[in-house]
N, C-alpha and C positions, 0 to 999 in steps of 0.2 A: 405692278407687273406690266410686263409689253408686250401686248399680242403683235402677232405677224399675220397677213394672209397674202394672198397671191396667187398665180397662177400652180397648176400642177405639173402642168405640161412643159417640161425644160428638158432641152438636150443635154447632155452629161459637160459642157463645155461653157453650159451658159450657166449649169449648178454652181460651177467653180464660181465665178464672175458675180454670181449674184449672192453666194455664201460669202464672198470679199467685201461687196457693196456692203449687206447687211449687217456684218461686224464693223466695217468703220462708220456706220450707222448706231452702231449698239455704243459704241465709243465715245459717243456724244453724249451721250446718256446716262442720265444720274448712275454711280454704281449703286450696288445691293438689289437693284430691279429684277425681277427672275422672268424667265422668256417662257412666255405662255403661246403655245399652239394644236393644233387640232390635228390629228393624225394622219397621215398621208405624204402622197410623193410629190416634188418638184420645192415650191417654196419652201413649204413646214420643213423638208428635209436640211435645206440651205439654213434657215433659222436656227435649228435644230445645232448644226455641226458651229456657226457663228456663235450662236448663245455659249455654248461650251467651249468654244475658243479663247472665249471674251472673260472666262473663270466666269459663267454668272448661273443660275441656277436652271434649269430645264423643266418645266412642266407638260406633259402630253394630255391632252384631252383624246381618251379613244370611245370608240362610240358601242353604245348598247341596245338590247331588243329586249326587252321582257325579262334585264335583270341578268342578261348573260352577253358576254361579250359576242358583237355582233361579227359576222364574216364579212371581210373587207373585201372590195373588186382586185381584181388580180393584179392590179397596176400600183397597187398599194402595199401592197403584202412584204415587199422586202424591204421597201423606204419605211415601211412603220415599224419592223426589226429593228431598224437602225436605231430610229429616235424611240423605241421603249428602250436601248443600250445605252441610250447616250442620256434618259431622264433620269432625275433624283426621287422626280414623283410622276404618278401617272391618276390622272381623275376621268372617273367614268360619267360620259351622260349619255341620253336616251336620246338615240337619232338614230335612222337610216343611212349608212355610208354609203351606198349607192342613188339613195335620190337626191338629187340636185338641191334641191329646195331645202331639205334637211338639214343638208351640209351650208349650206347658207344661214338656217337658220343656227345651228351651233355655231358658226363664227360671227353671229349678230353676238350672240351671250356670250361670248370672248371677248369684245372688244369690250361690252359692258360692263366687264371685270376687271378692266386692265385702266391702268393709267396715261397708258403711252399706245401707238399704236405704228407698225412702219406697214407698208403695203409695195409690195412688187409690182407696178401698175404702168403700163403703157399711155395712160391719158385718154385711151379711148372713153369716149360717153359712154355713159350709163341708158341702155338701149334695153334692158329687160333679158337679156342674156347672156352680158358681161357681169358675173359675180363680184370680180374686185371690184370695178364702177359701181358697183352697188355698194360694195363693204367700205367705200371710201365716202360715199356718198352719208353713208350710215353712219359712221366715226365723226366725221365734218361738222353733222348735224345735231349731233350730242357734244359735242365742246370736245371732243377726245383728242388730244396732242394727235398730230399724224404726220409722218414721214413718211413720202415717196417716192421708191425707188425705182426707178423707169430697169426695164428689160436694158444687157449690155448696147451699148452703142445708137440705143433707140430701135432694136429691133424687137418684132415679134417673138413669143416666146417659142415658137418650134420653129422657126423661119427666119429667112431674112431679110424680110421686109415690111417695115410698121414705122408706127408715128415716129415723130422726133420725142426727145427724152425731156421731160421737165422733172428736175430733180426741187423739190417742194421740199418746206419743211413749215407745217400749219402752226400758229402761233398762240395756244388757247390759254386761260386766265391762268389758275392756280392748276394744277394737276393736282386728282381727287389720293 
């Protein structure tokens, strides 16, 4: 499998941009791999529409509370329509979709599943507040294959104006 994470926050023009990026990312890529991601707006949704571009299989992870599908923040609710449309399968786990930490930690346990890993990621450090800098930090540090795909043009993901683009692709032994 090939998890994805990244930012949530994307303008409707940098969707475009970086659902292109991530399919000629998926291209690279062994076929038969199925695109594993965690439910919400901005990346997962880009993933989401590339994975199924790509003919490759779609998994959604959405999140639960005590056994019942939890209610997602408002900024979520119509990107996660999409991608329960657009999966073949949907798997449930126990997280808070609205704490931060949660959703960090469920996409710890995604990458730990997966084989492959791409990340939408501006290069900023990992400062304790940037989740991808963490998720990439996390992947990096487990041997997990990871490709990084910098925001269009090296900009910020709602802005524009951020780092320069380092487009990476990590180089790890056998993939599990």
């Amino acid at each position: 499998m090939i998890a994805a994470v990244g930012y949530a926050e994307l303008t409707p023009d940098m969707l475009t941009v970086v659902e292109a990026d991530l399919r000629a990312a998926l291209e690279r890529l062994p076929e038969g791999m199925s695109g594993l991601v965690r439910a919400g707006a901005g990346v997962p949704v880009a993933f989401g529409r590339a994975v199924r571009a790509a003919g490759r299989e779609l998994i959604v992870v959405a999140p639960t509370q005590g056994m019942v599908p939890a209610l997602l923040p408002r900024r979520d609710r119509m990107a996660v329509g999409e991608l329960l449309a657009l999966a073949q399968q949907v798997r449930l786990l126990e997280f808070d979709p609205g704490d931060r930490d949660a959703c960090v930690g469920a996409d710890e346990r995604l990458i730990l599943g997966c084989r492959q890993a791409l990340a939408v990621w501006d290069g900023s450090p990992s400062n304790g507040r940037d989740a991808t800098a963490h998720l990439v930090a996390y992947a990096r540090a487990r041997g997990i294959p990871l490709t990084v795909v910098p925001p269009p043009d090296g900009r910020d993901r709602s802005t524009t104006v951020g780092a320069q683009p380092i487009r990476t692709t990590d180089e790890a032994a056998t993939p599990r």
